[in-house]
C-alpha positions in Angstrom: 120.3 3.6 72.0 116.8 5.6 72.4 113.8 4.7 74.4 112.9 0.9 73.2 109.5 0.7 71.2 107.0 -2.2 71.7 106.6 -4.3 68.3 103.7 -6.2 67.5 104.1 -9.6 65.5 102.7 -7.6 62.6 104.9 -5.2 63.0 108.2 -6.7 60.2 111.5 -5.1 58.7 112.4 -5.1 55.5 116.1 -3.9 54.4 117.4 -3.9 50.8 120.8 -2.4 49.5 121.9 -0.7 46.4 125.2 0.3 45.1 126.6 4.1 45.8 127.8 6.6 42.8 131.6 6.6 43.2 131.5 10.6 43.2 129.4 11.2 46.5 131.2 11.3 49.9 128.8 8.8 51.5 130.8 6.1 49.2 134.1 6.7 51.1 131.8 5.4 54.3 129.6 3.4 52.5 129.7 1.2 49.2 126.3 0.7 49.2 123.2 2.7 50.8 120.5 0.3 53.1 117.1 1.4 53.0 114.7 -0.6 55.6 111.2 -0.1 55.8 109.3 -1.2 59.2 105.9 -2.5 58.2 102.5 -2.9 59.8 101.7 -6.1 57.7 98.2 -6.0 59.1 97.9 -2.5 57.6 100.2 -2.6 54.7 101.7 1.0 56.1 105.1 1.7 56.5 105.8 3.2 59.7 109.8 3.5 59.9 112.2 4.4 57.6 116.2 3.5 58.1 118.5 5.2 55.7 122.0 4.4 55.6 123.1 7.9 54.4 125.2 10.9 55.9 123.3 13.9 56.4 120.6 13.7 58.6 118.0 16.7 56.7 118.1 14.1 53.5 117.3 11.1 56.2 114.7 13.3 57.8 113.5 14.1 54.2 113.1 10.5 52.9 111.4 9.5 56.4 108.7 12.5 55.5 108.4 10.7 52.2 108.3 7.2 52.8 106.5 7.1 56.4 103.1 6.6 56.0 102.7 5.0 52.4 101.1 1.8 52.3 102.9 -0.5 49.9 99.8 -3.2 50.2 96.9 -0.7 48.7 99.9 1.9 46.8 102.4 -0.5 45.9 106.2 0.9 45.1 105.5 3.4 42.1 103.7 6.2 44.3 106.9 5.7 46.1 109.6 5.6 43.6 107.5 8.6 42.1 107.6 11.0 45.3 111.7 9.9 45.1 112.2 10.8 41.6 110.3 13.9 41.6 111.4 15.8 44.5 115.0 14.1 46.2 117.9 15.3 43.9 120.4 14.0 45.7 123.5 11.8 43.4 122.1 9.0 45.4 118.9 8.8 43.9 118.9 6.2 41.7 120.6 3.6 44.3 118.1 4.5 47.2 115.3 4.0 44.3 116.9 0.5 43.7 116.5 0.0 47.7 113.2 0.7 47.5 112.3 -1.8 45.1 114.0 -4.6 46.6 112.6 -3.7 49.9 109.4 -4.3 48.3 110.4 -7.4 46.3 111.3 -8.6 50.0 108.1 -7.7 51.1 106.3 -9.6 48.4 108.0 -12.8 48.8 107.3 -12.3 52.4 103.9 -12.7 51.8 104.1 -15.5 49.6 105.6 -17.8 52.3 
């Protein structure tokens, strides 16, 4: 385990799931890919990205992505845009499902 960051209490994780092609090797590990989004809820910004997938250059690539967009002012379309347009990898669709029910999560977060 790596060096242990300090959370604030508006500091909240977010994790949605979405179902794997069955042609990709990640399915043979994985059924399904996670995505989780660590969120400054004061801010809106996302400021940690988990990806459940195998090669580490895509999860570096989706961090560079996702890290930094805030989903309170931007919503999810600027995301699932940047995802559509320039990751081409057979898991696209499922980690664009992710990404919407991370934010579905986050709304009805709010809404509590």
């Amino acid at each position: 385990m790596g060096q242990l960051q300090d959370f604030s209490e508006e500091h909240v994780y977010f994790v949605s799931y979405a179902k794997l092609p069955e042609d990709m090797s990640a399915t043979y590990i994985h059924r399904v890919v996670g995505v989780g989004f660590l969120i400054n809820t004061k801010t809106g910004i996302i400021e940690d990205v988990m990806v459940t997938l195998l090669s580490d250059l895509c999860k570096e690539f989706l961090h560079y992505l996702i890290v930094g967009h805030n989903i309170e002012e931007d919503g999810v379309e600027g995301l699932v845009e940047k995802v559509e347009n320039r990751f081409f990898g057979y898991s696209q669709k499922a980690i664009i499902v992710a990404i919407k029910g991370v934010h579905r999560r986050y709304l009805h977060w709010k809404k509590r």
